[in-house]
Legacy VTK file of the C-alpha trace (Angstrom):
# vtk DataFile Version 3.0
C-alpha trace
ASCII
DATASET POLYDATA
POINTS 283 float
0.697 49.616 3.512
2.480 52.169 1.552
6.215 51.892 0.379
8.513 53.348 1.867
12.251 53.482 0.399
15.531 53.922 3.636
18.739 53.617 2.324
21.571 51.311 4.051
25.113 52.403 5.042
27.383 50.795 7.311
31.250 50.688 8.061
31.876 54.794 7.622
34.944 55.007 9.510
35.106 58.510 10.203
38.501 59.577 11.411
39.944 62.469 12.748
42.301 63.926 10.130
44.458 65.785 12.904
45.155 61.785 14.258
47.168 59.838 12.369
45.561 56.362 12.153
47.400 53.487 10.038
43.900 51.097 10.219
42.113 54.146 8.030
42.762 53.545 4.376
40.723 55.832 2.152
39.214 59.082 2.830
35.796 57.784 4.504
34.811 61.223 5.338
34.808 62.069 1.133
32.984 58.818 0.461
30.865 59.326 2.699
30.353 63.114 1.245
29.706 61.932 -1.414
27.423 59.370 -0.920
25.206 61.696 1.060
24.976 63.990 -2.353
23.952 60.580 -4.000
20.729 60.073 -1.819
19.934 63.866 -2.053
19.190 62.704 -5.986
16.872 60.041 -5.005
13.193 60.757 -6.062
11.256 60.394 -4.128
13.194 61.135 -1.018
13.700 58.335 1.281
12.172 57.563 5.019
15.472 57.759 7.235
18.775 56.381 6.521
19.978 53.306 8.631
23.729 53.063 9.511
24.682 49.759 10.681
27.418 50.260 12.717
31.608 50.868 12.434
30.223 54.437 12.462
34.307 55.847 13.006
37.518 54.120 13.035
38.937 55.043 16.627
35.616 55.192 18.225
36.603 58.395 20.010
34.629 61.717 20.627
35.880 63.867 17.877
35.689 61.710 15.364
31.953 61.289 16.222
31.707 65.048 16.602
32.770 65.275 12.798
30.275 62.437 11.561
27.650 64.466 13.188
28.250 67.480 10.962
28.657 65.532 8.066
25.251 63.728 8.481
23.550 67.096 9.599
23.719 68.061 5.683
21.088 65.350 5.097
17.392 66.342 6.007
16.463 62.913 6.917
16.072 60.469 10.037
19.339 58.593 10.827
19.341 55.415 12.675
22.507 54.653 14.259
24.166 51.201 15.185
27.634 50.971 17.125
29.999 48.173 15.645
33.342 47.118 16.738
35.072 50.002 15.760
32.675 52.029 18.063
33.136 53.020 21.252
30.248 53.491 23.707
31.588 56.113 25.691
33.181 58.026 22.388
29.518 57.596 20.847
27.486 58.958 23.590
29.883 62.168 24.019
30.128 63.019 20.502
27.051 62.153 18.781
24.282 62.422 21.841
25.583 64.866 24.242
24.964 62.013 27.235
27.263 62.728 30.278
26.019 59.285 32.328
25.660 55.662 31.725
28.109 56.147 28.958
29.094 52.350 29.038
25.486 51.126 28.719
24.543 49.150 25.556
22.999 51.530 22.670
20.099 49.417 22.300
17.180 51.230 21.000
13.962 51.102 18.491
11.217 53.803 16.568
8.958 53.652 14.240
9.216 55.776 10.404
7.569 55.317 7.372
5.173 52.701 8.948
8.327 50.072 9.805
9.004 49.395 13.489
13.045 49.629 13.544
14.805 47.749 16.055
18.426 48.336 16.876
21.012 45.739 18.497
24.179 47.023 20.156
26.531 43.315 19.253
29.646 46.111 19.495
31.663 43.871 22.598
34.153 46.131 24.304
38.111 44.366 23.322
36.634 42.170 20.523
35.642 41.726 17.253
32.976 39.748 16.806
29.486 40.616 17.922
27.650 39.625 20.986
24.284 40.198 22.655
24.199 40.113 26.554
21.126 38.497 28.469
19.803 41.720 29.053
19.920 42.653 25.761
17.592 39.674 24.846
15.184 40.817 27.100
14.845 43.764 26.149
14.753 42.568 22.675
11.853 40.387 23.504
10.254 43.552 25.346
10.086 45.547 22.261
9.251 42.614 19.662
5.840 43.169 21.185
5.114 46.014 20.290
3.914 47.462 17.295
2.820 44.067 16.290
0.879 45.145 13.699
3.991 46.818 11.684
6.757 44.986 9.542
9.962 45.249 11.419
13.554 45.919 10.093
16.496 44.439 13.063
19.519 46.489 12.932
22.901 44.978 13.907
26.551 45.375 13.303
27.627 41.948 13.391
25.552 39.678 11.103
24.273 36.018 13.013
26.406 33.487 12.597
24.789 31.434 9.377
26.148 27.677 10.115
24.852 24.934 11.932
28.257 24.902 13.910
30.948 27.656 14.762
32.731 29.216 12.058
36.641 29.484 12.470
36.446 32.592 11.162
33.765 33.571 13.986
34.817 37.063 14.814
32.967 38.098 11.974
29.894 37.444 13.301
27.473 37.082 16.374
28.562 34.436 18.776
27.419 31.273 17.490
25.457 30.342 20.979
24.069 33.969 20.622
22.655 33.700 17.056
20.845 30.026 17.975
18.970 32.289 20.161
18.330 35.185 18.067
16.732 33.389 15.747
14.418 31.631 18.181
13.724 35.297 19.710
12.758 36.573 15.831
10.784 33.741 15.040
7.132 34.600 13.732
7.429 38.144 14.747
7.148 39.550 11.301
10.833 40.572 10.680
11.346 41.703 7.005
15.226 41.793 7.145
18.391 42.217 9.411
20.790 45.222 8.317
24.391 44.763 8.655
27.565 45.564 7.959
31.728 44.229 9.758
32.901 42.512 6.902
33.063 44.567 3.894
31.447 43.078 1.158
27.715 42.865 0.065
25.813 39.787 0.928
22.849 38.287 0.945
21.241 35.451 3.156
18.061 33.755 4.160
18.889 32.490 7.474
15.959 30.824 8.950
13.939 32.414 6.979
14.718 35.806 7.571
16.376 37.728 4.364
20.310 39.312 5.763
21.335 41.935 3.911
24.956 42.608 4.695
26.487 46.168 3.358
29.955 46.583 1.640
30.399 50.181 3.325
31.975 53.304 2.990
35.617 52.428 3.997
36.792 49.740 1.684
36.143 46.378 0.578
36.651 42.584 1.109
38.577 40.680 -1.637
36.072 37.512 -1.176
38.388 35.862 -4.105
41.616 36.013 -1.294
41.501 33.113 0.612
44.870 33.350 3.103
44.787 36.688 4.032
42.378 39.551 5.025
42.556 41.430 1.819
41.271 44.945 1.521
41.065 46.894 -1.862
39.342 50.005 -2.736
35.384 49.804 -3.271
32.381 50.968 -1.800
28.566 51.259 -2.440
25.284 51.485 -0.234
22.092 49.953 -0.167
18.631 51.289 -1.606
15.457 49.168 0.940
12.042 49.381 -0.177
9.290 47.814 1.972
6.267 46.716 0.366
3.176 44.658 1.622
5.128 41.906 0.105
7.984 41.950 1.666
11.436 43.763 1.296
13.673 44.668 -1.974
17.436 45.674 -1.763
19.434 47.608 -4.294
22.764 48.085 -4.100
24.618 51.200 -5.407
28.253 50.453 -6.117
31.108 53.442 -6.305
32.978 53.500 -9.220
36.472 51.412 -7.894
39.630 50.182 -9.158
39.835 47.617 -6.770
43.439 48.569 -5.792
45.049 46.826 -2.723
44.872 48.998 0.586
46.123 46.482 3.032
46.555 42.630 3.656
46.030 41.098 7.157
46.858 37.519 8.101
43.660 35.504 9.160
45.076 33.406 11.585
46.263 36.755 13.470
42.682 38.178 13.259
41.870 34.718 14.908
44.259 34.941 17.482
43.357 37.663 18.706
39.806 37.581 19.134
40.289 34.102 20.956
42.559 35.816 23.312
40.034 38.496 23.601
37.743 36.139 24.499
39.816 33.993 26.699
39.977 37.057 28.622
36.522 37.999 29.023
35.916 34.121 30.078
38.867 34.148 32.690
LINES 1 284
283 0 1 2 3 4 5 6 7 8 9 10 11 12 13 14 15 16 17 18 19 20 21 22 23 24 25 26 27 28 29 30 31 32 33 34 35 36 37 38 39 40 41 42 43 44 45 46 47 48 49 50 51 52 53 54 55 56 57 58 59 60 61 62 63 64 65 66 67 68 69 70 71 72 73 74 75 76 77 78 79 80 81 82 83 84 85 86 87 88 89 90 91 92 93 94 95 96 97 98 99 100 101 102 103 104 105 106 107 108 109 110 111 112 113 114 115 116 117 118 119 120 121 122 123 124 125 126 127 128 129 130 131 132 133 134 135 136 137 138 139 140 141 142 143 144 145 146 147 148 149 150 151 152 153 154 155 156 157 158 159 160 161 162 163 164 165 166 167 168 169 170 171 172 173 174 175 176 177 178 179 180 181 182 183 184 185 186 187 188 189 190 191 192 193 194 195 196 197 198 199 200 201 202 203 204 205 206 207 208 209 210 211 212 213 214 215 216 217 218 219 220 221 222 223 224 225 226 227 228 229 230 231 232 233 234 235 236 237 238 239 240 241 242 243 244 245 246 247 248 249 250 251 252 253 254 255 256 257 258 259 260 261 262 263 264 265 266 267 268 269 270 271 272 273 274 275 276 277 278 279 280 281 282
């Protein structure tokens, strides 16, 4: 096969500037600006653009309305994931028009540049972490069939959950239970990588076998060093994907960043509530 180059952004957090909105610390829509006028320099041009998710910060109409202008600058083929951040409803009236089934799952797959992209809704309405319903895995296991001849690419907010137990920390990833099946439901189906983004930092995993790129973003970034708290300084950068015959390269493009605090969040409360979150859902 050819090569063909898609670049990776996740975590935009478009807000509406009229709204004021203390969870939105930088100016996402200017990063994101100018990260558009970054891949307009690439030669030659990339395949599509893949955008894993956390696509605003409220997840409401508007502020989808405005990402859709933004990204109608580029002349390329944007694939779309809906993170935490997202709302379902907000999404389908601001970025697709759609009037019905506006709480439906945006689970959906196409095929550019010779990949077969597949797209995971894990965005769970109240919480979080990420989670994939039963109909979502059949459907997943619908359209792993097809196009068996072409390398795929699996696009998901929430990363799998890498351990062979639960994480404490597991709102930052699929459900634990969840990801045990994934990667039964990906096995031997020719999966080059899974695109990512939630926790805002770049990272890199094999996870049974299957490379998982995760994406720093476009909002800001994850002091890994900052162990008791949920530490957020200023930083960005996006990802660069070529597929070859042999498999799958990632770049990453960091933003010049001073690395500046922007907000500290206790862990245990980020815990708390997602487990009440959950104990709701269960009860």
């Amino acid at each position: 096969m050819a090569e063909t180059t898609f670049i990776h952004i996740t975590d935009l957090h478009i807000g509406d500037p009229a709204v004021a909105d203390p969870h939105l610390f930088s100016d996402t829509s200017a990063t994101l600006e100018l990260v558009l006028s970054m891949i307009g320099t690439i030669s030659p041009a990339p395949s599509f653009i893949i955008a894993s998710g956390d696509l605003t910060n409220r997840g409401d109409a508007e502020s989808y309305r405005r990402l859709r202008r933004i990204m109608a600058k580029v002349d390329l083929p944007v694939v779309y994931a809906l993170g935490n951040h997202d709302t379902r409803p907000g999404f389908y009236a601001g970025m697709l028009d759609h009037k019905d089934d506006l709480d439906a799952p945006y689970d959906h797959d196409r095929v550019i540049g010779g990949v077969h992209i597949v797209v995971l809704d894990t965005s769970t309405p109240g919480q979080i972490g990420g989670t994939i319903e039963p109909g979502q895995f059949e459907w997943l296991e619908r359209v792993l069939h097809t196009h068996p001849e072409l390398p795929k690419l699996i696009v998901a907010h929430h990363a799998p959950a890498l351990g062979d137990a639960p994480d404490w920390a597991h709102w930052r990833c699929i459900d634990f239970a969840q990801s045990q099946r994934l990667a039964e439901v990906l096995r031997g189906r020719n999966v080059l990588g899974i695109l990512s983004g939630h926790i805002h930092h770049d990272r890199f995993s094999v996870w049974h076998g299957i490379p998982v790129i995760v994406g720093m973003g476009q909002h800001a970034a994850t002091d890994i060093l900052e162990t008791e708290a949920l530490r957020m300084v200023e930083g960005a950068s996006f990802g660069i994907g070529t597929v070859r015959r042999s498999g799958l390269t990632m770049a990453l493009v960091p933003l010049p960043q001073t690395r500046a605090e922007l907000n500290r969040y206790p862990l245990k409360l980020l815990r708390e509530r997602q487990d009440a979150a959950l104990a709701k859902a269960a009860s």
